[in-house]
C-alpha positions in Angstrom: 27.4 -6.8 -1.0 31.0 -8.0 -1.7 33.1 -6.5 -4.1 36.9 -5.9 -4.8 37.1 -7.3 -1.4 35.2 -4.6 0.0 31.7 -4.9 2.3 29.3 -2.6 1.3 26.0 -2.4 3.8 22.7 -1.6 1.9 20.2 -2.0 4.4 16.9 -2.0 3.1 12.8 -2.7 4.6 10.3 -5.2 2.6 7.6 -3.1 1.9 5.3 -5.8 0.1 5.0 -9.2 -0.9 3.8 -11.6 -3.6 2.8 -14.8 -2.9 -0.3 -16.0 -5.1 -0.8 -19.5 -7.0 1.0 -18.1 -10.4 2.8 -15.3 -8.5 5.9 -14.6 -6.2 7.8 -11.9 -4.9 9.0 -8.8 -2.9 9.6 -5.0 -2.8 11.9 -3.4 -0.5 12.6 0.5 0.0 16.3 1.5 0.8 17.2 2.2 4.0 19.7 5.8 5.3 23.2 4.1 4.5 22.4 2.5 1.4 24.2 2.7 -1.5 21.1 4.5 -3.5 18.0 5.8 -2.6 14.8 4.3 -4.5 12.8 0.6 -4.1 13.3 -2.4 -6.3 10.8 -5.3 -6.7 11.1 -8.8 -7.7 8.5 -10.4 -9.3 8.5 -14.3 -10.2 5.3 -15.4 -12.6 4.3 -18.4 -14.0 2.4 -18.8 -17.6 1.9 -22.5 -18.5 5.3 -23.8 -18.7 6.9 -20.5 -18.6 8.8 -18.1 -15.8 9.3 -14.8 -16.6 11.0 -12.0 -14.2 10.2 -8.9 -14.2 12.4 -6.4 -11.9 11.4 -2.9 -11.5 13.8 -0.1 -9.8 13.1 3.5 -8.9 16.4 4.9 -7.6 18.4 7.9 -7.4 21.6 9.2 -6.3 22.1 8.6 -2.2 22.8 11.8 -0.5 25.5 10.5 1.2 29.1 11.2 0.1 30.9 9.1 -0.9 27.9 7.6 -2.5 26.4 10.5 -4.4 29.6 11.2 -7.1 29.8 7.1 -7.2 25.7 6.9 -8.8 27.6 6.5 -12.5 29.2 3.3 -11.1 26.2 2.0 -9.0 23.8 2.3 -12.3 26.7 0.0 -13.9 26.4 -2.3 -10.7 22.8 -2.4 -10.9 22.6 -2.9 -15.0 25.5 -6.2 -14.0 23.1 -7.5 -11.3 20.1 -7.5 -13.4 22.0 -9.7 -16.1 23.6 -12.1 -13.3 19.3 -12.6 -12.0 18.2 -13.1 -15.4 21.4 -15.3 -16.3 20.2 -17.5 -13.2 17.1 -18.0 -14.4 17.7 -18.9 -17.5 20.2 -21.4 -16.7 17.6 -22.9 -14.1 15.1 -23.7 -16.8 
């Protein structure tokens, strides 16, 4: 991740996959060093001539300073890149 000119590493492991006729998508579990500790999946499905996304994330505080005190922020990071996916999406239908 990029931000205020800053490189943040948030190594993570895909855990599962999606990948049916109507259906597309991933889970991945954080990795020591990232940001947060939790998973987040991403889930693509389509109903007749509609997409809808559906994101679900389980996270907690990282124990790793400087991480832990910043969870307040990440959460506002998190909420920000959850409208930016759904933004995209919208604007690509």
């Amino acid at each position: 991740m990029h931000a205020l000119g800053l490189t943040v590493l948030e190594p993570v492991r895909v855990i599962a996959v999606v990948n049916t006729e109507y259906r597309v998508g991933f889970a991945y579990q954080t990795l020591p060093g990232h940001p947060v500790c939790g998973e987040e999946a991403f889930i693509l499905e389509r109903r007749d001539e509609n997409i809808f996304l559906t994101i679900r994330s389980l996270t907690k505080p990282s124990s790793a300073m400087p991480w832990r005190v910043l969870y307040p922020l990440l959460r506002v990071a998190q909420v920000l890149a959850r409208w930016r996916y759904f933004r995209a999406l919208k604007l690509k239908s």
